[in-house]
N, C-alpha and C positions, 0 to 999 in steps of 0.2 A: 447578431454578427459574432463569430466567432475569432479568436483571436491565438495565437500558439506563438512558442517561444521554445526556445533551444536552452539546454544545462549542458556546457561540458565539465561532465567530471573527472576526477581524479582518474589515473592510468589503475585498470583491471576494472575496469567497471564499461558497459555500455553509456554513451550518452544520454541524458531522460531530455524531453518533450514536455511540454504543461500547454492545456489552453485552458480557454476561460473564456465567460458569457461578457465578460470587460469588466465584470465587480468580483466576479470569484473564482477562484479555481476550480473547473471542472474535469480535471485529468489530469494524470501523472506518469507516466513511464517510459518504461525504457524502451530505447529508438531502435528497429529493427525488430520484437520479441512480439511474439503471438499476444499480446495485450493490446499493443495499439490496433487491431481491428477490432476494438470496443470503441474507442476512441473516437472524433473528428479533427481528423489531423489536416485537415485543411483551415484555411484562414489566413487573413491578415497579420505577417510578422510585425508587433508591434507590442512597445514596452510600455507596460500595465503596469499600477502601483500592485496590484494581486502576483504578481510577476516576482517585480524587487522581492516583494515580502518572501514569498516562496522560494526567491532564488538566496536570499538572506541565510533561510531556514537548510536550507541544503547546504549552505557554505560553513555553521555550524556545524551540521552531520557526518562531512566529509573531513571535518578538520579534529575530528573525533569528543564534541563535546557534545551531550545530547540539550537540544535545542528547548528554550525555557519556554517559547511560544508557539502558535500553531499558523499559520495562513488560514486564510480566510476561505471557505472551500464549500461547496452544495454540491451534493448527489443528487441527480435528476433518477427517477423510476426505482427507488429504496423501499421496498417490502419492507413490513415491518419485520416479518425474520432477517432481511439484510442486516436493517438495522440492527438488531441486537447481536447480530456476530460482529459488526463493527464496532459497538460499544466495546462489545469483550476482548475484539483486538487493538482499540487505544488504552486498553490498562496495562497490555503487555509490557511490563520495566525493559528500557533498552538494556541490552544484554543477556534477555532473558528469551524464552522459549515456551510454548506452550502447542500439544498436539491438537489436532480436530477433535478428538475422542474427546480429551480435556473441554473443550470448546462444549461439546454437545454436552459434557457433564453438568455444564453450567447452568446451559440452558434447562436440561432435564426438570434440576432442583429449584428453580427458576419458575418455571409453566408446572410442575407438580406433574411430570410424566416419568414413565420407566425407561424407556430405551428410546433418544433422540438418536438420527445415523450421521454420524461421521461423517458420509459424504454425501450427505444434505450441506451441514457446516462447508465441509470442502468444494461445493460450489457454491455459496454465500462466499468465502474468500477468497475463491478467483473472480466473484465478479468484480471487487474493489477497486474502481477506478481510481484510487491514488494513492501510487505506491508509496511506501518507505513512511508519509506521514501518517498513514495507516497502517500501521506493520505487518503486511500480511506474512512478510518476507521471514516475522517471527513463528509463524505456525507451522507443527513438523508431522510428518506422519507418525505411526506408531511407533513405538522404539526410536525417537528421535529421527528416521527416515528423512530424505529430503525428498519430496514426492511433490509433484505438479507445482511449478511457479511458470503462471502466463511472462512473466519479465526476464524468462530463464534460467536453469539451474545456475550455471553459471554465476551471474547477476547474482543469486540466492548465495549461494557460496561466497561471494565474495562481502556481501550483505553482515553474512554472521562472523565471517574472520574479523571483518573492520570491527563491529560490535566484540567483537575476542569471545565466540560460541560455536566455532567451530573449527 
C-alpha cells in the first residue's frame, strides 16, 4: 500500500509530493512537473515517520542550511549504471555543480573506458526519483547549460539561486 504526502514550500518554488511503501521513501517531486508520471501518486494521505523525517530534512533545505542527515529512501528497478550516477550525484557539495560530461568522466576512469555519453548519464538523472535529496538538480549541461529538469527548469532555477549557483 502505498502512501503520499504533501510539502508546501517556500514561495518561488512548486510544491513536492513524497510517497512511500510505509517504511521508506520512494518519490520525491515536484507537484505539477513532467516527473510525477514516474511516480504513484495515488494512495492513502497518511503521516508516516518516513514522512516527518523527509519533511524534517526539507525544512532544513529550505531554511538554507544543508541538512546533516538523509531519510530513509529505496529505489525500486536501479540498474547498476543508475546506481552509480546516483552515487556520483550524492557527493555533489551543496552549492556546487557538476555537468553530465563530468558525470560520464567519472564513470569513464571508473570502468577503464574511453568515451562514456553524456546522455546515457543524462538519462540515468532524469530517471532519479528523488529529487533535491538526490541532487540531480546539481548537474548542468555543457558550459554550465540548464538543459532537461523533469521537476522543471523553473524548479531548477530556483534550486540553484537558493543554493547561491546561479
Amino acid at each position: 500500500m502505498f502512501s503520499i504526502w504533501k510539502y508546501k514550500t517556500p514561495d518561488g518554488f512548486s510544491d513536492l509530493l513524497l510517497n512511500s511503501d510505509g517504511e521508506y521513501l520512494t518519490g520525491l517531486w515536484f507537484e505539477g512537473s513532467a516527473d510525477g508520471s514516474k511516480h504513484t501518486s495515488f494512495g492513502e494521505e497518511k503521516e508516516l515517520p518516513v514522512f516527518r523525517e523527509t519533511c524534517q530534512w526539507l525544512d532544513f533545505y529550505f531554511a538554507g542550511k544543508n541538512p546533516d542527515f538523509t531519510p530513509r529512501y529505496k529505489i525500486n528497478g536501479l540498474t547498476p549504471f543508475r546506481q552509480e550516477v546516483i552515487e556520483i550525484m550524492k557527493t555533489i557539495p551543496y552549492g556546487e555543480t557538476i555537468t553530465y560530461g563530468e558525470i560520464a568522466a567519472i564513470i569513464d576512469k571508473k570502468r577503464g573506458l574511453t568515451r562514456m555519453s553524456a546522455q546515457a548519464v543524462g538519462g540515468a538523472v532524469g530517471w532519479n526519483p528523488i529529487c533535491i535529496i538526490i541532487p540531480c538538480h546539481r548537474v548542468m549541461g555543457a558550459n554550465g547549460s540548464l538543459t532537461g529538469y523533469g521537476g522543471g527548469i523553473a524548479n531548477k532555477i530556483a534550486l540553484l539561486a537558493h543554493e547561491r549557483k546561479y
